[in-house]
NUTOR-545686 format. One record per residue (C-alpha): residue number from 1; z, y, x; residue in three letters. Coordinates in steps of 0.05 Angstrom, whole numbers. Example, Ala and Ser with C-alpha at 12.3 -4.5 7.8 and 13.67 -1.06 7.14 Angstrom:
<pts>
<num 1; up 156; north -90; east 246; residu ALA> $
<num 2; up 143; north -21; east 273; residu SER> $
</pts>
This chain:
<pts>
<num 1; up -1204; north -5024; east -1572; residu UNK> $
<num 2; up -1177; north -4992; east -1636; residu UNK> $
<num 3; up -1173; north -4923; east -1596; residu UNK> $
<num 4; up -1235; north -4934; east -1578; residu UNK> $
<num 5; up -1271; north -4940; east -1657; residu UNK> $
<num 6; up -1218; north -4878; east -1674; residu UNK> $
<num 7; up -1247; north -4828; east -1622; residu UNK> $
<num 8; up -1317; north -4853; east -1635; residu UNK> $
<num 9; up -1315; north -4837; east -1706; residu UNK> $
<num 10; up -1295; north -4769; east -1691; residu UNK> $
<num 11; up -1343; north -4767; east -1644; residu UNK> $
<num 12; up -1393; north -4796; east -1706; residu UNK> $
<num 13; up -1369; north -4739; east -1745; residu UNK> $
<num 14; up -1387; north -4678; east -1697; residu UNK> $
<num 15; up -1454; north -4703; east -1679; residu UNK> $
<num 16; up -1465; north -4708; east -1769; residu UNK> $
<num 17; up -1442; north -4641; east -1783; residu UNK> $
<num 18; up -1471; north -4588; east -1721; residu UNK> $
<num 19; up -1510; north -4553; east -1765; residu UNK> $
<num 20; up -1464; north -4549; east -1820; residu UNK> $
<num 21; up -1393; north -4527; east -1789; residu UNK> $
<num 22; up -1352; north -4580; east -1742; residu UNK> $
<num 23; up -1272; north -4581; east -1763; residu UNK> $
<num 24; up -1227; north -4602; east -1710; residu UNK> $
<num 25; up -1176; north -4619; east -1764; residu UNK> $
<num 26; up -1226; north -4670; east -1793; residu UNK> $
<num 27; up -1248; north -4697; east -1732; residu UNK> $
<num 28; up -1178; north -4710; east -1715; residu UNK> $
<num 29; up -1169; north -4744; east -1783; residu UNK> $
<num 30; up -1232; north -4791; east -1764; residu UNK> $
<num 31; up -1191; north -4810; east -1701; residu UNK> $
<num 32; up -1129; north -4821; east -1746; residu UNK> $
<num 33; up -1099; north -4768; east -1702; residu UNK> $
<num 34; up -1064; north -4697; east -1700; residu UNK> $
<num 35; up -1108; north -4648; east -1695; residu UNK> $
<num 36; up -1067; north -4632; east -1635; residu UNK> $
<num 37; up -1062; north -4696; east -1602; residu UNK> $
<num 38; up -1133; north -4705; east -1615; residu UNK> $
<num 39; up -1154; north -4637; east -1579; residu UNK> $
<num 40; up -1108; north -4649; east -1520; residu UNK> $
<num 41; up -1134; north -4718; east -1508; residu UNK> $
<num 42; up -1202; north -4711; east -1522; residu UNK> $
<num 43; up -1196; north -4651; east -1465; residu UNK> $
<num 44; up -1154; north -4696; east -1407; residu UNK> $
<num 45; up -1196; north -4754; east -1417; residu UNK> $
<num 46; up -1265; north -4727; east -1417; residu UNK> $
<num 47; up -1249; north -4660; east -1372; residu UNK> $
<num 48; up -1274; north -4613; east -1424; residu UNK> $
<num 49; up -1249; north -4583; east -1494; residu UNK> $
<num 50; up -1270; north -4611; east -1562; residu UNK> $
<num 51; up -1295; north -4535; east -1567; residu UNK> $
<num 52; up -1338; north -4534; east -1505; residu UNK> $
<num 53; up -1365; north -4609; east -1531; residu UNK> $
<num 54; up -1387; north -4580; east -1591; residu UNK> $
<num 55; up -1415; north -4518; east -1559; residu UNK> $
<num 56; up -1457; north -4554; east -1516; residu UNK> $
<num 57; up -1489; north -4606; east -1561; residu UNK> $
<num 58; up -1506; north -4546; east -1610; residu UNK> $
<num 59; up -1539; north -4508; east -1549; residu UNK> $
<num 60; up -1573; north -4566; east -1526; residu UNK> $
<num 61; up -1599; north -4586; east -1602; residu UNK> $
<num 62; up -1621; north -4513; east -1602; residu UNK> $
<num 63; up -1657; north -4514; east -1541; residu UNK> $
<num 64; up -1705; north -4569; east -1565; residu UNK> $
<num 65; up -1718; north -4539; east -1632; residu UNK> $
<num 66; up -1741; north -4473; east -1599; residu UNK> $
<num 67; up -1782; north -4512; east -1545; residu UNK> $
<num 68; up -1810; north -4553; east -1599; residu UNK> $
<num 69; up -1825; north -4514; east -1662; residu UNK> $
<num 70; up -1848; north -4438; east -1673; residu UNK> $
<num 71; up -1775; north -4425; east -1711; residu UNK> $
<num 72; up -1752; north -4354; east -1700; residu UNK> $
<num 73; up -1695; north -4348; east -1648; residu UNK> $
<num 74; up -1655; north -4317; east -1701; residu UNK> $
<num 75; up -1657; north -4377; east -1755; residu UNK> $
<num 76; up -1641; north -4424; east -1702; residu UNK> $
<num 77; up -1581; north -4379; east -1681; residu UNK> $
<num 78; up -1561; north -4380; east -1751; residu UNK> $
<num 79; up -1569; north -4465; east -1757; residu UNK> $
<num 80; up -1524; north -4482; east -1702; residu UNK> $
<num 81; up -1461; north -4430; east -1722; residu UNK> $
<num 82; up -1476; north -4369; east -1689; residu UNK> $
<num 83; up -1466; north -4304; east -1726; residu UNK> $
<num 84; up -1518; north -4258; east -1694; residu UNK> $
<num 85; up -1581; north -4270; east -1641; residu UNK> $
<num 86; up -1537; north -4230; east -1584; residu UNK> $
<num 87; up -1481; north -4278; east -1590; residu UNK> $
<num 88; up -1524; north -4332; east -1593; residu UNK> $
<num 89; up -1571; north -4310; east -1523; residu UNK> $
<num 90; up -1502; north -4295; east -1488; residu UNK> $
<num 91; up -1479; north -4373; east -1503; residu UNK> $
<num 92; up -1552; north -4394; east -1490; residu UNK> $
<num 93; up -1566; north -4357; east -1429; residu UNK> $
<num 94; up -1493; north -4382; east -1395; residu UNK> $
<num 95; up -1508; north -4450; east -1409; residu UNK> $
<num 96; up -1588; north -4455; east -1398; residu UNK> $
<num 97; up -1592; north -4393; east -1344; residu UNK> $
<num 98; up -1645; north -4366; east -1389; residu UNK> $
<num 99; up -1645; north -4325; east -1464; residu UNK> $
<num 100; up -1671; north -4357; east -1520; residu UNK> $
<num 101; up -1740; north -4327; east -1523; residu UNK> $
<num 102; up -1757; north -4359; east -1458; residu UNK> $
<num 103; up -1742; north -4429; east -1475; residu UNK> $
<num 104; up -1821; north -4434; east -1497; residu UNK> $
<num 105; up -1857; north -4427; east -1439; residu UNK> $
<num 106; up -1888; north -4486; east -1404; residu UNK> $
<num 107; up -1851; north -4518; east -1347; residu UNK> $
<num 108; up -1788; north -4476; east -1364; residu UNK> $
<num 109; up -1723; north -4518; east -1343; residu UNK> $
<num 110; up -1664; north -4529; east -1393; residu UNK> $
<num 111; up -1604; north -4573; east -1395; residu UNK> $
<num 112; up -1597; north -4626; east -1434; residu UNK> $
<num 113; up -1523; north -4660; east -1457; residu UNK> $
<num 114; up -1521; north -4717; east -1489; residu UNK> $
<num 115; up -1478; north -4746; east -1541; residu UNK> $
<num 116; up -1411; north -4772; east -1516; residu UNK> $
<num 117; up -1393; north -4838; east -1526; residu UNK> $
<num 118; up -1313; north -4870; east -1508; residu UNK> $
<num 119; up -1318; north -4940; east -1480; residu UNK> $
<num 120; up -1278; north -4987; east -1451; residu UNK> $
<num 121; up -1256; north -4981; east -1367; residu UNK> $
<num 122; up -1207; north -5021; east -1336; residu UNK> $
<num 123; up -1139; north -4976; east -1315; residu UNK> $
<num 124; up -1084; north -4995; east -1308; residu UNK> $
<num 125; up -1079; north -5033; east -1250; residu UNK> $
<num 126; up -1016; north -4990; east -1215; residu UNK> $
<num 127; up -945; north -4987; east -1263; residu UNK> $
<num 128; up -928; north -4917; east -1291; residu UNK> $
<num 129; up -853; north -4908; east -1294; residu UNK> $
<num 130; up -828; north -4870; east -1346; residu UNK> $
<num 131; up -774; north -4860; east -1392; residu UNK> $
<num 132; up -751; north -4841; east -1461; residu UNK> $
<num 133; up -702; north -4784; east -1481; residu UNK> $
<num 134; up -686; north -4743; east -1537; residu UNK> $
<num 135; up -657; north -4675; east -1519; residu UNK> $
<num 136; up -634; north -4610; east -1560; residu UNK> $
<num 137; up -661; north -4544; east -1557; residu UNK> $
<num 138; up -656; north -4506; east -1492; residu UNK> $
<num 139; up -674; north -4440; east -1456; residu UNK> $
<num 140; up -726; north -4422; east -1404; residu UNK> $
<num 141; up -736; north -4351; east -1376; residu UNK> $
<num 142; up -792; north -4338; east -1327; residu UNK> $
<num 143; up -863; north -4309; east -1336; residu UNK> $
<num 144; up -924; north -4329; east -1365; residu UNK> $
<num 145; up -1003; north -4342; east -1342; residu UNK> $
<num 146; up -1053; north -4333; east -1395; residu UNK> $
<num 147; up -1116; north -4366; east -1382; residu UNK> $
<num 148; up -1163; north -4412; east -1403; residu UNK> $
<num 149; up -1183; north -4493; east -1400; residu UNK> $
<num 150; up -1263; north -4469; east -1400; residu UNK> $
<num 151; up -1303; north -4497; east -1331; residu UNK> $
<num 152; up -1236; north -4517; east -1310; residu UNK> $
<num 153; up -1202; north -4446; east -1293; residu UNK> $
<num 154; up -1127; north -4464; east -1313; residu UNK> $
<num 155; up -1128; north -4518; east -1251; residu UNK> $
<num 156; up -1153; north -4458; east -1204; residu UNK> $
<num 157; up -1106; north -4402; east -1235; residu UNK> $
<num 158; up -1039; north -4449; east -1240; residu UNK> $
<num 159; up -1033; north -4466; east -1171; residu UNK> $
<num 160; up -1049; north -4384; east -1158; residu UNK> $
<num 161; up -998; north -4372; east -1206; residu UNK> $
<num 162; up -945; north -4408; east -1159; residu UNK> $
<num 163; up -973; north -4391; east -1099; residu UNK> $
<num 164; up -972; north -4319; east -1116; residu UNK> $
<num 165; up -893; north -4330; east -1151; residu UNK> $
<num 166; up -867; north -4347; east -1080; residu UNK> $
<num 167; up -900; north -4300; east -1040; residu UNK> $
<num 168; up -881; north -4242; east -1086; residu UNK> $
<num 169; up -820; north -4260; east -1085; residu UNK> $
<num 170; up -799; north -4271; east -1155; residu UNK> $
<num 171; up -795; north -4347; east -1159; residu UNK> $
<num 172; up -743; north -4354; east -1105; residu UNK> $
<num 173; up -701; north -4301; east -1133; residu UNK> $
<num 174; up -705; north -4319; east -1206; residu UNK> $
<num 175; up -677; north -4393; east -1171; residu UNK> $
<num 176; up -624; north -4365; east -1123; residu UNK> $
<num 177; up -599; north -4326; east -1192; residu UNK> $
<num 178; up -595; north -4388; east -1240; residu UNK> $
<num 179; up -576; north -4441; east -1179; residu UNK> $
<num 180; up -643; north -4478; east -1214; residu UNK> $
<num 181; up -700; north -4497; east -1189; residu UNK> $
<num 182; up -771; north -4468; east -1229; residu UNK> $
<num 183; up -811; north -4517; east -1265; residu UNK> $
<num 184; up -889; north -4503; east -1298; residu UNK> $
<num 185; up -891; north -4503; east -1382; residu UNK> $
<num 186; up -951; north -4511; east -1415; residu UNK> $
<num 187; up -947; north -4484; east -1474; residu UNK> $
<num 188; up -968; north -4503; east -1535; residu UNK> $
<num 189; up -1037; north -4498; east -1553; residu UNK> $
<num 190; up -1075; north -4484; east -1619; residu UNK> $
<num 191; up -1125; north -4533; east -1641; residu UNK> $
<num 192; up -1200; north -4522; east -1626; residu UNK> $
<num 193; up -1177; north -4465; east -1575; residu UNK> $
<num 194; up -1193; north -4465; east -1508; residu UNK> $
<num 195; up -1140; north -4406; east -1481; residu UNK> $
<num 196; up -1072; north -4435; east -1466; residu UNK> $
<num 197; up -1011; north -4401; east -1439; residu UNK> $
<num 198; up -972; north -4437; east -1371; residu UNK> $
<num 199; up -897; north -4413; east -1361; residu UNK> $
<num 200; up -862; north -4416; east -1293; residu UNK> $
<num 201; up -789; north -4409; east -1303; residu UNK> $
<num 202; up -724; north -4439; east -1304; residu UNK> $
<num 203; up -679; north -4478; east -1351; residu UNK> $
<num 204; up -622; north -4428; east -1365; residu UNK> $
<num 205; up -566; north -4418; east -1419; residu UNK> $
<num 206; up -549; north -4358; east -1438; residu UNK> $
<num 207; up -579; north -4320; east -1376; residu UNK> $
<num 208; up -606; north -4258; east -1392; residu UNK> $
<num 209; up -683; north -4253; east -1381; residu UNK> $
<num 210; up -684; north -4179; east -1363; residu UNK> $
<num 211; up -746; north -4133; east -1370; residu UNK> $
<num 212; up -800; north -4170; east -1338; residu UNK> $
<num 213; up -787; north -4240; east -1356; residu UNK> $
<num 214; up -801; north -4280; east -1410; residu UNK> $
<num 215; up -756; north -4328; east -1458; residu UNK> $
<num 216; up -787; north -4391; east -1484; residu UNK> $
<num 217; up -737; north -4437; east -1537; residu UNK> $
<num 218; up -763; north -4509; east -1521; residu UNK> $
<num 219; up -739; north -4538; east -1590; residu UNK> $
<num 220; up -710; north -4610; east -1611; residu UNK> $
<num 221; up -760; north -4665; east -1581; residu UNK> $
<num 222; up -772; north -4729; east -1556; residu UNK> $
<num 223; up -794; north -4748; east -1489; residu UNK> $
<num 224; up -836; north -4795; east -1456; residu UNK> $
<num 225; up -809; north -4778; east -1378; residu UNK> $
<num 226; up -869; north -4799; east -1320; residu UNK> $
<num 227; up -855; north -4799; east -1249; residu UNK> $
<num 228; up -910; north -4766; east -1205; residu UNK> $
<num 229; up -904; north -4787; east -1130; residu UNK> $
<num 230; up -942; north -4744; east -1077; residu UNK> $
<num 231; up -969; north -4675; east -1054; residu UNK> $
<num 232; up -971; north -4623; east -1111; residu UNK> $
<num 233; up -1014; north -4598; east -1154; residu UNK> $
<num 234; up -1045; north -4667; east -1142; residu UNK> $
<num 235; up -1004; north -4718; east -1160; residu UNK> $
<num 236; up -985; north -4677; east -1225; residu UNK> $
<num 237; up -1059; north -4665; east -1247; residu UNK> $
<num 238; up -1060; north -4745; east -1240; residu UNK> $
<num 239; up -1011; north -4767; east -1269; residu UNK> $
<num 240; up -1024; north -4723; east -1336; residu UNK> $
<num 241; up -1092; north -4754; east -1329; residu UNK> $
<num 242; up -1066; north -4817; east -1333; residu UNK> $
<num 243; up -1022; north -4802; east -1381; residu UNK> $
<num 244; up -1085; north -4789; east -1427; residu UNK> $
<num 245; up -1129; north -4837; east -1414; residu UNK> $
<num 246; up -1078; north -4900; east -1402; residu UNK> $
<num 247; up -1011; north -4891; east -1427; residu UNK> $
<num 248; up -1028; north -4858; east -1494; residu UNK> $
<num 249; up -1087; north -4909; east -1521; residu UNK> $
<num 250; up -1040; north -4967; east -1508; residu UNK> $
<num 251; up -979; north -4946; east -1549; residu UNK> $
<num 252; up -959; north -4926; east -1609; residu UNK> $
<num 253; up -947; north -4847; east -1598; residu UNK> $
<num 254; up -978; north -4791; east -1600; residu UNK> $
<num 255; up -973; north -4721; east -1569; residu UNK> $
<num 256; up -914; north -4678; east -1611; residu UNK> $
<num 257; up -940; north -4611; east -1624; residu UNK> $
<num 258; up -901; north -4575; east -1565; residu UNK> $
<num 259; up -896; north -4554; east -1492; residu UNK> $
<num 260; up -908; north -4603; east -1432; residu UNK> $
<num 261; up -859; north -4586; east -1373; residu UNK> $
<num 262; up -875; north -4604; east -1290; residu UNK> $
<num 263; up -795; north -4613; east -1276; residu UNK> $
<num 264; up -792; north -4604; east -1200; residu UNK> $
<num 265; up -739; north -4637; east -1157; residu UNK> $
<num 266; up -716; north -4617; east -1085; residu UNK> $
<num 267; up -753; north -4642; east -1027; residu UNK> $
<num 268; up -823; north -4620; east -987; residu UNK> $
<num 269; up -869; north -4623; east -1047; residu UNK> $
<num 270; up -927; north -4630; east -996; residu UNK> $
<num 271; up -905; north -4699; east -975; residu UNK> $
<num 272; up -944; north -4760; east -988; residu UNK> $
<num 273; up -871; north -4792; east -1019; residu UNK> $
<num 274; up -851; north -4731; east -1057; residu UNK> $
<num 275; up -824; north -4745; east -1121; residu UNK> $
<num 276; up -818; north -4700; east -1187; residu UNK> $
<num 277; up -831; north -4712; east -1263; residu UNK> $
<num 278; up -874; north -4702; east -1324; residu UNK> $
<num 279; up -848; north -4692; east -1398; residu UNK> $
<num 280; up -897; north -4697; east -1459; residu UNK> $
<num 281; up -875; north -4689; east -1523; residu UNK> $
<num 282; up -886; north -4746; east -1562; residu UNK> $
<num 283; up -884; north -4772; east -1639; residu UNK> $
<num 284; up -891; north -4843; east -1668; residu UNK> $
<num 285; up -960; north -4859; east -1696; residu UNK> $
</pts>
């Protein structure tokens, strides 16, 4: 339950300061938590970023003050952290389908999102398997996706990312060079951001990366090792969803502040009994 009271005080302290400025670092510190284990879990185990949270209560706050009360457009822009009326209607009209100065008329239709609230569900019921292990720096060339956690785009573009590796042609080649097989990186991301960077390369010495690849040094870290069994993407998305919501509320890490790797082993990896692994940095509380 202790998880629980931690991410609800955070959760306390967003809803108390919307109009004043919302700091991911001190929400995190109400959770007793990184500011990057905070962001990262607070994203897996409710499906959307602390950012887009925030974004959304604000727009919904500000929806209700304009239906309700004759307060210019602009003031309420200003009240819930935007920095001009156009920024303000372009973030109002994605979210409500309609600008600002529309949110008067009778029978117009807004959306509404509540305050959040973590509570207790009962997980748990199948074993994880994992495993500890410390390991020194190593190398990874390959390339790099850019893209976004925002409605859920990086689970679209990541498997388009590997589906479009193969068929160009540079994933098998950049394998049959190293004699490895390619594994997915997520790199790290900042707090409070929503863009995050995905790498698919291969673990490699002193290889040279060439023009059109990229090097990433995964640095000194320990690792909590999870075996995903079944068809990818899907048994990976799981299992770091579970990872989230069940194996990090009932120890006593946290998420290290660096890249999470999809280490892919040989086999068909659309079989039901396919097996390959997930590695998540982790810290002691």
């Amino acid at each position: 339950m202790d998880w629980l009271d931690r991410m609800n005080r955070a959760l306390d302290y967003i809803e108390h300061h919307l109009e004043d400025g919302v700091s991911i670092e001190e929400a995190a510190k109400a959770a007793y938590s990184s500011a990057f284990h905070f962001h990262r879990l607070f994203h897996m185990v409710t499906g959307i970023t602390v950012t887009e949270y925030i974004r959304r209560r604000r727009l919904t706050l500000a929806a209700q003050e304009l239906a309700s009360t004759q307060n210019r457009v602009v003031d309420v822009a200003l009240k819930y952290g935007y920095d001009s009326p156009e920024s303000f209607a372009k973030a109002f009209r994605r979210l409500h389908g309609i600008p600002p100065s529309e949110a008067r008329n009778p029978g117009v239709r807004l959306k509404a999102f509540p305050r959040m609230e973590f509570q207790l569900s009962l997980k748990g019921v199948h074993a994880m398997d994992y495993r500890i292990v410390d390991r020194e720096a190593f190398r990874i060339i390959g390339k790099v996706l850019d893209t976004t956690c925002r409605d859920g785009e990086n689970l679209r573009e990541i498997p388009k990312f590997w589906h479009d590796g193969y068929a160009d042609g540079w994933i098998p080649r950049l394998e049959s060079r190293t004699g490895k097989m390619a594994m997915g990186v997520c790199l790290p991301m900042n707090p409070g951001q929503e863009e995050l960077s995905y790498m698919i390369g291969v673990e490699a010495g002193s290889e040279p990366a060439g023009d059109e690849l990229t090097v990433y040094t995964v640095p000194p870290l320990t690792w909590a090792v999870f075996t995903a069994v079944g068809p990818v993407p899907g048994s990976v998305q799981e299992t770091f969803r579970r990872i989230f919501q069940e194996w990090f509320p009932s120890t006593n890490y946290e998420h290290a502040h660096g890249p999470e790797l999809e280490v892919y082993l040989d086999g068909d990896s659309s079989a039901p009994d396919y097996r390959c692994e997930v590695w998540i940095p982790i810290v002691k509380k």
